[in-house]
C-alpha positions as CSV (number, residue, x, y, z in Angstrom):
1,X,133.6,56.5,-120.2
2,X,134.4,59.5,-117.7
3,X,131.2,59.2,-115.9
4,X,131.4,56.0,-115.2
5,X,135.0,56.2,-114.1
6,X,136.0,53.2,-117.1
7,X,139.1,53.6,-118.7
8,X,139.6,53.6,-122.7
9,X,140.1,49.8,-123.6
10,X,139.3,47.8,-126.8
11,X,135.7,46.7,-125.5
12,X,135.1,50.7,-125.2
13,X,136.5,51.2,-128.6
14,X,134.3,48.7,-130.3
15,X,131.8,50.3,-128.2
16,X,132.4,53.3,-130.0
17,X,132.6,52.3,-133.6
18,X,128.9,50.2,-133.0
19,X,127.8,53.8,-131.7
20,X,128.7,55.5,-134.9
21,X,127.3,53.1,-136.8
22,X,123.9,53.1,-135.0
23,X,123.9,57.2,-134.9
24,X,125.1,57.5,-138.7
25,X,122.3,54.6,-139.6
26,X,119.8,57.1,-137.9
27,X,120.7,60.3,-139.6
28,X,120.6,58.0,-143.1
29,X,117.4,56.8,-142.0
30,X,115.9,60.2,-141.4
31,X,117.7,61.9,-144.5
32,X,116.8,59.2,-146.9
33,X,113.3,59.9,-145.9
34,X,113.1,63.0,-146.3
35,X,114.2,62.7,-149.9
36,X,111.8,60.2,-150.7
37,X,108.9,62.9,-149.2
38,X,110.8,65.7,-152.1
39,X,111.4,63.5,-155.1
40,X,108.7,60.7,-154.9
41,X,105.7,62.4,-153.0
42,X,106.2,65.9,-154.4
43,X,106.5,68.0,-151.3
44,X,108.4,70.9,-151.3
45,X,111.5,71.5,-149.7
46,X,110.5,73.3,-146.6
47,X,110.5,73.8,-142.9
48,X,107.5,71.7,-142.8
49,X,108.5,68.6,-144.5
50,X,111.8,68.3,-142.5
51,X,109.5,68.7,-139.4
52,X,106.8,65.8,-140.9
53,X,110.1,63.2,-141.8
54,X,111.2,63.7,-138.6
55,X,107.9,62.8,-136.9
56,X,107.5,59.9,-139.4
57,X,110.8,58.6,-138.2
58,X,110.5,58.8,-134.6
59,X,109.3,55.2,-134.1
60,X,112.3,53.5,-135.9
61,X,114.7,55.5,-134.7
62,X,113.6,54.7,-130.6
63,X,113.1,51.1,-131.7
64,X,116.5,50.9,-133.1
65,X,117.9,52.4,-129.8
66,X,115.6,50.3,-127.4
67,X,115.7,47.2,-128.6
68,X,119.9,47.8,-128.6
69,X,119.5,48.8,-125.3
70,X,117.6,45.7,-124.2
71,X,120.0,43.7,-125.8
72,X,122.9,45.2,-123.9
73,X,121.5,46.2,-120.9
74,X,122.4,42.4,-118.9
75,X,126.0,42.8,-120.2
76,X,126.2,46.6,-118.6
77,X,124.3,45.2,-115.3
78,X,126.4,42.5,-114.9
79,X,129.1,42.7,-112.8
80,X,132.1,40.0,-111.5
81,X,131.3,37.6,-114.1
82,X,134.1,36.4,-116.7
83,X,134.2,38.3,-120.4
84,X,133.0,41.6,-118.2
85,X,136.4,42.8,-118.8
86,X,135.6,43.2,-122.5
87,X,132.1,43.3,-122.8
88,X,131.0,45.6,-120.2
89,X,132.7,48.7,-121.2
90,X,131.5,48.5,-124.9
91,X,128.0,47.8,-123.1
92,X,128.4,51.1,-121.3
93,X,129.7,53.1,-124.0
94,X,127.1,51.6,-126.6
95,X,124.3,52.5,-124.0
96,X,125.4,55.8,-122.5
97,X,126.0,57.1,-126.6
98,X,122.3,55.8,-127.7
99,X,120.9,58.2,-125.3
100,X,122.8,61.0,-126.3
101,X,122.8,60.1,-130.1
102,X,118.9,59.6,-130.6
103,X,118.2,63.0,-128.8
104,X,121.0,64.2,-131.8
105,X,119.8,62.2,-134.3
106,X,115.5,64.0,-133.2
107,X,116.6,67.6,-131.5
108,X,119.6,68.4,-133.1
109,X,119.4,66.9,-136.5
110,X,116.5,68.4,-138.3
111,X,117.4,71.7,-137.7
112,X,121.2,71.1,-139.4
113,X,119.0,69.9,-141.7
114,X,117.2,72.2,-142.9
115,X,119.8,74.7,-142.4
């Protein structure tokens, strides 16, 4: 919300709580798959299978945050038009935290981990 100069209202704060939802549904995503790899496929718990769930979940996690950004990319684009009061700020919030979240979610992630 500070670099686009918005100020914290209710549209940002549902913003926010979609955010989590999407980032937490990413890290479940990744860890639940990487379970599945130990317990059902027999790999071992190493450096190596964190590295191979990861690369197995790269498509759905960028779909997830694409297709959300499609979605909300008129609403943060549009400008002067009635409901922009509400919408546009959780627009911006939701869009500004997918970028951030997905490099978390494939960077940051895997490393925590497997730590």
């Amino acid at each position: 919300m500070a670099l686009t100069g918005g100020t914290l209202s209710l549209g940002s704060l549902v913003g926010f709580v979609t955010l989590f939802g999407v980032a937490a549904r990413n890290a479940i995503l990744l860890i639940s798959h990487l379970d599945h790899l130990v317990d059902c496929d027999g790999r071992d718990w190493s450096l190596e299978t964190v590295i191979q769930a990861t690369r197995e979940r790269v498509r759905p996690i960028l779909m997830t945050a694409l297709v959300t950004a499609l979605g909300l990319a008129p609403l943060a684009l549009a400008t002067g038009q009635t409901g922009r009061e509400i919408h546009g700020p959780m627009a911006l919030v939701i869009l500004g935290g997918l970028v951030t979240s997905t490099i978390m979610s494939l960077m940051l992630l895997p490393p925590l981990i497997w730590r």
